[in-house]
C-alpha positions as CSV (number, residue, x, y, z in Angstrom):
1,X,-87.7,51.6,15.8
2,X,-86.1,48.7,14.2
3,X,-87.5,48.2,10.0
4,X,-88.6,44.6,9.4
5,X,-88.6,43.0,5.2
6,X,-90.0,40.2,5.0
7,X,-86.7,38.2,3.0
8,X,-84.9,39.8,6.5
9,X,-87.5,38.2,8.6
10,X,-86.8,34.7,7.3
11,X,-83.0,35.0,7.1
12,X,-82.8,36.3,3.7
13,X,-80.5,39.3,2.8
14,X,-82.5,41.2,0.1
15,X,-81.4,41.6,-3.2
16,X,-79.5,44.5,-4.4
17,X,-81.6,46.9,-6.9
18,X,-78.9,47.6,-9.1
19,X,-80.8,46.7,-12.3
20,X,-83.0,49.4,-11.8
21,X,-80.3,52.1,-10.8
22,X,-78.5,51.1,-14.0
23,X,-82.1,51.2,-16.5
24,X,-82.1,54.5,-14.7
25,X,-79.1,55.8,-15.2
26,X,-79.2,54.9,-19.4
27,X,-82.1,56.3,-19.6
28,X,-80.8,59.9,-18.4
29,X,-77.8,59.2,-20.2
30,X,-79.6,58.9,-23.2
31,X,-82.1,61.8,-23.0
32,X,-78.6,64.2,-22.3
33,X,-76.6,62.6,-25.4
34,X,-80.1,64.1,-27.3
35,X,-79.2,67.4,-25.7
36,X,-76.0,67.6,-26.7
37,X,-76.3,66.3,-30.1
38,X,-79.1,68.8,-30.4
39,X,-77.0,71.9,-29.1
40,X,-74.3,71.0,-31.6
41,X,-76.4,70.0,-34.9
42,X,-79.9,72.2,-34.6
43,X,-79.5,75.9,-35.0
44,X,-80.2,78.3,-32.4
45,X,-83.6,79.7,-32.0
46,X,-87.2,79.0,-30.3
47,X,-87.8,75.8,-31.9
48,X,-83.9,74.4,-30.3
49,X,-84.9,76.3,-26.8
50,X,-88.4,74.4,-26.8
51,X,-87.1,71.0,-27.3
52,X,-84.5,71.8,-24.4
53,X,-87.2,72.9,-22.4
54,X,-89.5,69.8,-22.9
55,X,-86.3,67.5,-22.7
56,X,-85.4,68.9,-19.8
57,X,-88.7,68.9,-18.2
58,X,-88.7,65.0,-18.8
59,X,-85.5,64.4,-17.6
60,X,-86.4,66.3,-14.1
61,X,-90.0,64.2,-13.9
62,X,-88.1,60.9,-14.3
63,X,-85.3,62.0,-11.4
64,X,-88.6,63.1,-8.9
65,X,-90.2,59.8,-9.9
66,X,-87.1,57.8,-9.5
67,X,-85.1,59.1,-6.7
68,X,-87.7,60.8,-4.8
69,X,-89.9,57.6,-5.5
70,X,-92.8,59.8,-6.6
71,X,-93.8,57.0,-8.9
72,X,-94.7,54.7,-6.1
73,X,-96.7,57.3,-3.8
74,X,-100.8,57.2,-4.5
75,X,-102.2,59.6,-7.0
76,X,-103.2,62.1,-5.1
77,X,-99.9,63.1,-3.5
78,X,-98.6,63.3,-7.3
79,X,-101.0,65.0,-8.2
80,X,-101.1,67.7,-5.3
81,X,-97.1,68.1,-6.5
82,X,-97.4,68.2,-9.8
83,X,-100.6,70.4,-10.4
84,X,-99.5,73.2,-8.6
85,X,-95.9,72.7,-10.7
86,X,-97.5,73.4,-14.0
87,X,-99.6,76.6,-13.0
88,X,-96.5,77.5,-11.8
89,X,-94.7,77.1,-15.1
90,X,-98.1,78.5,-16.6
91,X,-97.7,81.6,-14.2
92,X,-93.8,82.5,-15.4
93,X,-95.1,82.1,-18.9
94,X,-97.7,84.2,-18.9
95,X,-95.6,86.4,-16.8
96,X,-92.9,87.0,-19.6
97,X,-95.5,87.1,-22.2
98,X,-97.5,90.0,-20.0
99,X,-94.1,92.0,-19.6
100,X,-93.1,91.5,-23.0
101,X,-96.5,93.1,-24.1
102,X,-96.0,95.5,-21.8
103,X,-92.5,96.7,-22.5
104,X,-94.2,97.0,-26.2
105,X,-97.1,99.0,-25.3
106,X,-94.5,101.8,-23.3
107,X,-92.1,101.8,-26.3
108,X,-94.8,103.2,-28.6
C-alpha cells in the first residue's frame, strides 16, 4: 500500500522536521543538566529523590508524547494510557508504604 502527502502528490518533496527534533532534543538536554546540577549541589535525602522523581517523570511524558507521537493521538487513547499509568505508580506507592507499616508492626 503505497502512502500519499499531499506536497508528494503535487511534486513537492516535504520538508525535513528537523526544527522540531532539535526544540526536542534542548529541551531534554536541559531538564538532565537540572539533574545533574541537582545530584551534585542539593544534599541527599527525600526532598533530592522527589525532584528526581518528578523530573524524571516529565522527562519520560515528553519522550512518549514526542517520539511515540502521543501528543497528536485523540484524548481518549491518552488518557486510556495514561490513567491506568498513575494508579499504577499510586499502586507501588501505597505498596511500599503498606510494607513499610508492616515491617513496623512485626518489629514491635
Amino acid at each position: 500500500m503505497a502512502h500519499t502527502y499531499d506536497n508528494v502528490a503535487n511534486g513537492e518533496i516535504p520538508k525535513p522536521q528537523t526544527k522540531v527534533i532539535w526544540v526536542t532534543f534542548w529541551i531534554l538536554f536541559a531538564i538532565t543538566a537540572v539533574e545533574f546540577l541537582l545530584a551534585f549541589t542539593v544534599p541527599a535525602g527525600a526532598f533530592r529523590t522527589s525532584i528526581f522523581i518528578i523530573l524524571t517523570l516529565v522527562k519520560a511524558f515528553y519522550i512518549v508524547a514526542e517520539f511515540m507521537h502521543l501528543k497528536h493521538e485523540v484524548k481518549g487513547l491518552i488518557y486510556a494510557i495514561i490513567v491506568p499509568t498513575v494508579f499504577v505508580i499510586w499502586l507501588i506507592g501505597a505498596m511500599f508504604i503498606e510494607g513499610g507499616y508492616i515491617y513496623e508492626i512485626l518489629n514491635k
